[in-house]
DOKE-197606 format. One record per residue: residue in three letters; y, x, z of N, C-alpha, C in turn; residue number from 1. Coordinates in Angstrom, 2 decimals. Each point is the difference from the previous one (the first is absolute). Example, Ala and Ser with C-alpha at 12.3 -4.5 7.8 and 13.67 -1.06 7.14 Angstrom:
2
<pt 'ALA' <-5.69 13.19 7.80> <1.19 -0.89 0.00> <1.20 0.90 0.00> 1>
<pt 'SER' <1.05 -0.35 -0.72> <1.19 0.82 0.06> <1.09 -0.77 0.73> 2>
***
This chain:
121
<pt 'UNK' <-1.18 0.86 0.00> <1.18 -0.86 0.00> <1.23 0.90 0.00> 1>
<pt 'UNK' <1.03 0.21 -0.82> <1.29 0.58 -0.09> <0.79 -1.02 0.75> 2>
<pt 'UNK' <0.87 0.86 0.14> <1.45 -0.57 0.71> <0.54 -1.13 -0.81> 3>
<pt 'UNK' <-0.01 -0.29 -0.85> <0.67 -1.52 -0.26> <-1.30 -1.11 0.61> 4>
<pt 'UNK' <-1.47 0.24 -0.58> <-1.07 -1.19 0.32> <0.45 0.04 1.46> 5>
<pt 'UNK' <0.12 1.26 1.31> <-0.13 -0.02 1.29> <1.18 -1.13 0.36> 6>
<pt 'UNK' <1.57 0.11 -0.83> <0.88 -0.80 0.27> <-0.18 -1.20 -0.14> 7>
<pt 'UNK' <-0.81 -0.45 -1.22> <-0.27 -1.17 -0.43> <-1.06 -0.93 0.74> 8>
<pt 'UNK' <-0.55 0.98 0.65> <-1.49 -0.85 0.87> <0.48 -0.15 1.23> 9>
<pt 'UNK' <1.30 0.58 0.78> <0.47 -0.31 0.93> <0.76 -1.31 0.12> 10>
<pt 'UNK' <1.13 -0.20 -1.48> <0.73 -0.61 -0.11> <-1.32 -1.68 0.14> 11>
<pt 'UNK' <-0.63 0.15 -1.47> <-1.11 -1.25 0.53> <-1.23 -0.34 0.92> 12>
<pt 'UNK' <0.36 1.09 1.11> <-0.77 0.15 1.12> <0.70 -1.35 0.71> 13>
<pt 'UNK' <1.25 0.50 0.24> <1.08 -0.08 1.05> <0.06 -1.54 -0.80> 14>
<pt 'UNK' <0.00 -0.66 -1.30> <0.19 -1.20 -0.34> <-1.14 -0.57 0.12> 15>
<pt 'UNK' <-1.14 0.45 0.22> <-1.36 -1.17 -0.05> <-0.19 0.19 1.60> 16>
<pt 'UNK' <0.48 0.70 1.01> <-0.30 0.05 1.30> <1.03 -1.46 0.67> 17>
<pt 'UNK' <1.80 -0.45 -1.05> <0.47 -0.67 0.40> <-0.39 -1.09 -0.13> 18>
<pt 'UNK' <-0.84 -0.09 -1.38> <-0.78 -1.60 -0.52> <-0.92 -0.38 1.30> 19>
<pt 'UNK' <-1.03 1.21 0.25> <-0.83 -0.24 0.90> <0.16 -0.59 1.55> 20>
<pt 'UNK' <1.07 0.38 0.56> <0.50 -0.55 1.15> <0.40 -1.21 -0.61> 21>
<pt 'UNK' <1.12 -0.19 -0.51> <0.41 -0.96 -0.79> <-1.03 -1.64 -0.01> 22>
<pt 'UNK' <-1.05 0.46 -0.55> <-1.07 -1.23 -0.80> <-1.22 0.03 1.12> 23>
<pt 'UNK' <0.69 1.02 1.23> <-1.39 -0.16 1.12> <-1.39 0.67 -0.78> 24>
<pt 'UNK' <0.13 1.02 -0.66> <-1.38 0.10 -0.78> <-1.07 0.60 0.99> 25>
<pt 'UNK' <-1.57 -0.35 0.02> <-1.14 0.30 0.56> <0.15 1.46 0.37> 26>
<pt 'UNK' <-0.40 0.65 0.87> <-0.28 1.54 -0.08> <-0.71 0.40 -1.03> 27>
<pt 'UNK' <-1.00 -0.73 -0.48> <-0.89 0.61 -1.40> <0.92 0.23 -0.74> 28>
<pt 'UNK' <0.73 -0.95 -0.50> <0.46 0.14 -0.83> <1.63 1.15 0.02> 29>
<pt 'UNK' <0.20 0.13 1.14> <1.53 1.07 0.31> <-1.09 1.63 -0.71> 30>
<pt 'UNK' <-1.07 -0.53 0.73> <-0.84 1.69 -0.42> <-0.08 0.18 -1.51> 31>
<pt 'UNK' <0.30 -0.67 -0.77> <-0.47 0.37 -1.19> <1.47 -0.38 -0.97> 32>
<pt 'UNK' <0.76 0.05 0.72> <1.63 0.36 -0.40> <0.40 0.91 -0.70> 33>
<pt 'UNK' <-0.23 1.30 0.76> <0.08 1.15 -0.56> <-1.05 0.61 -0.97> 34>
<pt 'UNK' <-0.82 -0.69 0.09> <-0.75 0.51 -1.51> <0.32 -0.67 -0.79> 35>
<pt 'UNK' <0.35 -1.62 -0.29> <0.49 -0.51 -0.74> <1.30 0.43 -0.75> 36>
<pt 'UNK' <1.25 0.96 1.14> <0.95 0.28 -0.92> <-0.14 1.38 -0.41> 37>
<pt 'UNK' <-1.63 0.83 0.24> <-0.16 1.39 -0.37> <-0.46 -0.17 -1.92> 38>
<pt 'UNK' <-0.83 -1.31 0.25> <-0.54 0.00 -1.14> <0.77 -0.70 -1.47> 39>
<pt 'UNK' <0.97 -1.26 0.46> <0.89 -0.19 -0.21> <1.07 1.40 -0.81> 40>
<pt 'UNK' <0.36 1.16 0.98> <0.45 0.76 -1.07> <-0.72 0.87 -0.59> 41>
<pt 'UNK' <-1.16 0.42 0.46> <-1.13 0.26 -1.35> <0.13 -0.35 -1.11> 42>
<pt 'UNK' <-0.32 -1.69 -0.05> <0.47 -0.53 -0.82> <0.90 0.33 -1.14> 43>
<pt 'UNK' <1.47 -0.28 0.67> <0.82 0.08 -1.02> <0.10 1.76 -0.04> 44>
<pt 'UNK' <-0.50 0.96 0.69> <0.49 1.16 -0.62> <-1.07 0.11 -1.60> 45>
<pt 'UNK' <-1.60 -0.76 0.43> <-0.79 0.37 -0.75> <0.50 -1.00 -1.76> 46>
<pt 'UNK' <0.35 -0.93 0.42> <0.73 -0.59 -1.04> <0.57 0.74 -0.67> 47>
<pt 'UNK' <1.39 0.86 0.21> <1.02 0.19 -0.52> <-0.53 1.70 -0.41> 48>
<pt 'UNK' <-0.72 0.38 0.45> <-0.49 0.99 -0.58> <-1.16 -0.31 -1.38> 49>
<pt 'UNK' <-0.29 -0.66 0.09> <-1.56 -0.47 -1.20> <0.50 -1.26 -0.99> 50>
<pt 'UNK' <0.56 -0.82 0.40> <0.80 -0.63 -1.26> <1.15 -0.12 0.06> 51>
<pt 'UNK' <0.91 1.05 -1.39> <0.69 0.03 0.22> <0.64 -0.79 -1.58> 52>
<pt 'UNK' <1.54 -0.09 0.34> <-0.21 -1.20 -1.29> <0.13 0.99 -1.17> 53>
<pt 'UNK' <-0.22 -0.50 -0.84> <-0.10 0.24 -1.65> <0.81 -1.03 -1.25> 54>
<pt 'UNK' <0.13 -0.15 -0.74> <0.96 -0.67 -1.05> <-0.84 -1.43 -0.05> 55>
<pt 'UNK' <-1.07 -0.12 0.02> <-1.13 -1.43 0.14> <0.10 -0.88 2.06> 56>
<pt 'UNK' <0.09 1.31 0.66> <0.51 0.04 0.97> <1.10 0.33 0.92> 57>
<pt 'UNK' <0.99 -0.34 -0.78> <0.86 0.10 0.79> <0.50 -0.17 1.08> 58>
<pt 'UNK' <-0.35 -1.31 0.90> <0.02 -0.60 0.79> <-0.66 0.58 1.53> 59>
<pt 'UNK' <-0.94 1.10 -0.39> <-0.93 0.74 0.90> <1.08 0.78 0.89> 60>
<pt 'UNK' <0.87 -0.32 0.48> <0.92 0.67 1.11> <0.02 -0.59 1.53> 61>
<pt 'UNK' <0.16 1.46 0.73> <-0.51 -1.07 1.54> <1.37 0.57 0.88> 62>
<pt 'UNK' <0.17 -0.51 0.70> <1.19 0.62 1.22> <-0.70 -0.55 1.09> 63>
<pt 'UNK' <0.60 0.55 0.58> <0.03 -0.94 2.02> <0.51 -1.60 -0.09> 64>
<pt 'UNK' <0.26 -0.36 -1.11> <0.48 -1.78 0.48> <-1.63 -0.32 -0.01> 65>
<pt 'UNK' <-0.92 0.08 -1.12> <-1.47 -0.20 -0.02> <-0.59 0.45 1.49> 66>
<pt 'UNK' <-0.02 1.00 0.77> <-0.34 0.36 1.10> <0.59 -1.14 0.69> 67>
<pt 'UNK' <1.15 -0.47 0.35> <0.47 -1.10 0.72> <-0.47 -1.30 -0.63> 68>
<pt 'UNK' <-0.59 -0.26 -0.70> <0.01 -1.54 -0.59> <-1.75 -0.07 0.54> 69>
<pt 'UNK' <-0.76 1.22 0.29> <-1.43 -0.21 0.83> <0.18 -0.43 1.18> 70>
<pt 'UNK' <1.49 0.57 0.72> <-0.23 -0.40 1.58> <0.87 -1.16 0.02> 71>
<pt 'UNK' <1.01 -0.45 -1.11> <0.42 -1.17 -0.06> <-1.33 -1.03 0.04> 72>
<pt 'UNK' <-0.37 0.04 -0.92> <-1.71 -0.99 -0.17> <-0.56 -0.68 0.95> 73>
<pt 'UNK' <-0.29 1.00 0.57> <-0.45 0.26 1.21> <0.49 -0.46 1.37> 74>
<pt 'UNK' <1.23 0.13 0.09> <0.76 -0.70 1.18> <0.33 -1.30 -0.88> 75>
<pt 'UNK' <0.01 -0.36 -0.47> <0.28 -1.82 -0.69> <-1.14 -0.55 0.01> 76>
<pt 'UNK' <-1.29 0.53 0.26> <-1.08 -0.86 0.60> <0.25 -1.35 0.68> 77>
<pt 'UNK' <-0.44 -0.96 -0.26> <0.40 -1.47 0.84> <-0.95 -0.11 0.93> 78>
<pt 'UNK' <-0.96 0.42 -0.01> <-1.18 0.07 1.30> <-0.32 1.47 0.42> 79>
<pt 'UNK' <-0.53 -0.28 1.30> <0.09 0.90 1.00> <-1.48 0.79 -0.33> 80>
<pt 'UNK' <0.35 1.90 -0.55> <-1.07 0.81 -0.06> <-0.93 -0.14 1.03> 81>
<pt 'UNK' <-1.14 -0.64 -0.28> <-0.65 0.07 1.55> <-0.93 1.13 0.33> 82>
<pt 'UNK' <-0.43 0.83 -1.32> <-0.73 0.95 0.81> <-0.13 1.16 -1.26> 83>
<pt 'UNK' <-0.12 1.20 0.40> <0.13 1.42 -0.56> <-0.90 -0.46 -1.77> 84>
<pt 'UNK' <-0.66 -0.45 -0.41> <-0.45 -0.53 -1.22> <0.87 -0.88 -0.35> 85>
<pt 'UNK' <0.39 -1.00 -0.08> <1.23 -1.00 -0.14> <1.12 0.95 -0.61> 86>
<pt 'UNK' <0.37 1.07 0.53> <1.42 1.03 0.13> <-0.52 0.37 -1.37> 87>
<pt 'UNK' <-1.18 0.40 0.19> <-0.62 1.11 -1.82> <0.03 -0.42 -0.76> 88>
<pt 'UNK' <-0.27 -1.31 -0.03> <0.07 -1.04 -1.22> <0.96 -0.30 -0.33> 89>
<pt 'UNK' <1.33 -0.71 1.11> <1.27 0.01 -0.53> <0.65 1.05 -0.84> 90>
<pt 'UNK' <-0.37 1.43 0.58> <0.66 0.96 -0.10> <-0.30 0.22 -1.22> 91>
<pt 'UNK' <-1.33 0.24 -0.66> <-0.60 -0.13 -1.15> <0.43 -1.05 -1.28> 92>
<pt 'UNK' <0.46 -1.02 0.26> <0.61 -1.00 -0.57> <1.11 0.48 -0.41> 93>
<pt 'UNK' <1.07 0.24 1.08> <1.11 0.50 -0.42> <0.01 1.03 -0.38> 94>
<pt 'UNK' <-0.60 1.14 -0.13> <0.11 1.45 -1.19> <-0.41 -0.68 -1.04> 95>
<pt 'UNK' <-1.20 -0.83 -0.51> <-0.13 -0.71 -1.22> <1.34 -0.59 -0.48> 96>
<pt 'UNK' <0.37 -0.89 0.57> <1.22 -0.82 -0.51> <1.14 1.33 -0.24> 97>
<pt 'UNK' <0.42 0.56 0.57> <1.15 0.85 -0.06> <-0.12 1.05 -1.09> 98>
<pt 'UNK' <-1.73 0.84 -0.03> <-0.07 0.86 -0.40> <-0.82 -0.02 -1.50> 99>
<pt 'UNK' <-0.98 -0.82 0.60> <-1.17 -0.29 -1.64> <0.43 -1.09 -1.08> 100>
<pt 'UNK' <0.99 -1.01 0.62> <0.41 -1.10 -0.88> <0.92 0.54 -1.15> 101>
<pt 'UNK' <0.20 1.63 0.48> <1.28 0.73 -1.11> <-0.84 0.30 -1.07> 102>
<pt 'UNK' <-1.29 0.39 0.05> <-1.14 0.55 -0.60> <0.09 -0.69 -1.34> 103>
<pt 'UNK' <0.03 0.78 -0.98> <-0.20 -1.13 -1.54> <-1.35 0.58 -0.80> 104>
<pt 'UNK' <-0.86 0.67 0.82> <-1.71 0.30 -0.81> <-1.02 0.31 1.14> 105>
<pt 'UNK' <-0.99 -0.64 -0.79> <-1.31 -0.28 1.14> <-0.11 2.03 0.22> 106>
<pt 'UNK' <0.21 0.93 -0.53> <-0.51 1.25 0.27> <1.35 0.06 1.48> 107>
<pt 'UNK' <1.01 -0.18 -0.11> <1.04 0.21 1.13> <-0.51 -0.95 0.96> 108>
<pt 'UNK' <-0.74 -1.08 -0.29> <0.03 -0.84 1.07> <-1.23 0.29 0.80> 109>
<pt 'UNK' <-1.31 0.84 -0.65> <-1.31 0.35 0.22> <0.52 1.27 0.98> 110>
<pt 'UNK' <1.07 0.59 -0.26> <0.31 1.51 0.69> <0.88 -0.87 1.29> 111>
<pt 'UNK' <0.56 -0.86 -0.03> <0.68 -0.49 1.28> <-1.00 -0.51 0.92> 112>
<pt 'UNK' <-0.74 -0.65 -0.31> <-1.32 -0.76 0.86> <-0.62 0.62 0.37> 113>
<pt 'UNK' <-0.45 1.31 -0.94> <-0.79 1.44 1.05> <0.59 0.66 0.64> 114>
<pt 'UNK' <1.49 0.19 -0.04> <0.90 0.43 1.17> <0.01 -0.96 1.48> 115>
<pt 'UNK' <0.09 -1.11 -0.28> <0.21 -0.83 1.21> <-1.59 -0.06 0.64> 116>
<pt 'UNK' <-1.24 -0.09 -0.92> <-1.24 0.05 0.73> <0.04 1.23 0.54> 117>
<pt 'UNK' <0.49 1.03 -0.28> <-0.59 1.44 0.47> <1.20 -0.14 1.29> 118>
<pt 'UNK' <0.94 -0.62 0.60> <0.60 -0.10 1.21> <-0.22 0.02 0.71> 119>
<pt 'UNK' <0.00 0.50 1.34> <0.06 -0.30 1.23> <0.63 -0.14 1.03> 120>
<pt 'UNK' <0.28 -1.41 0.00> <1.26 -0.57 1.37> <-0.49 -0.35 1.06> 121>
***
């Protein structure tokens, strides 16, 4: 982890620790916080390194608003995470929506789905 991911995992440390008090979340589920926002920027570092856009793809550009629109997702939940599986699935949902819905070919979308299976939050 370099010094920007270390800044960045603090910054959405410090924001999914406020949700968590916040929404009363389970202890299971506070424990698996921080892997959620480790893998989370996995994620988008592994993104923005492996597709990058091209003239067919142009659109293949990522910043930190995409990093925020997972833990946005995520805190706009209308029901209450009840337990550390519940969290993975949401969490999983929202990197799909944010991250794979940009995807415009089954080979980018086959390389995103083996990124998120090979995770561990």
């Amino acid at each position: 982890m370099n010094e920007f991911d270390d800044a960045t995992y603090r910054i959405y440390t410090a924001i999914s620790d406020w949700w968590s008090r916040r929404a009363k979340l389970p202890d299971d589920v506070i424990s698996r916080l921080s892997g959620v926002v480790a893998a989370t920027i996995e994620i988008y570092n592994s993104i923005r390194a492996e597709l990058l856009p091209t003239p067919a793809k142009s659109h293949y550009t990522y910043n930190m608003r995409d990093l925020s629109k997972v833990f946005q997702g995520m805190q706009s939940v209308g029901v209450p995470v009840a337990n550390g599986r519940s969290l993975v699935r949401l969490w999983a949902h929202e990197a799909l929506r944010v991250f794979h819905d940009r995807l415009v070919d089954d080979a980018d979308r086959d390389w995103f789905c083996g990124l998120l299976c090979g995770l561990r939050t």
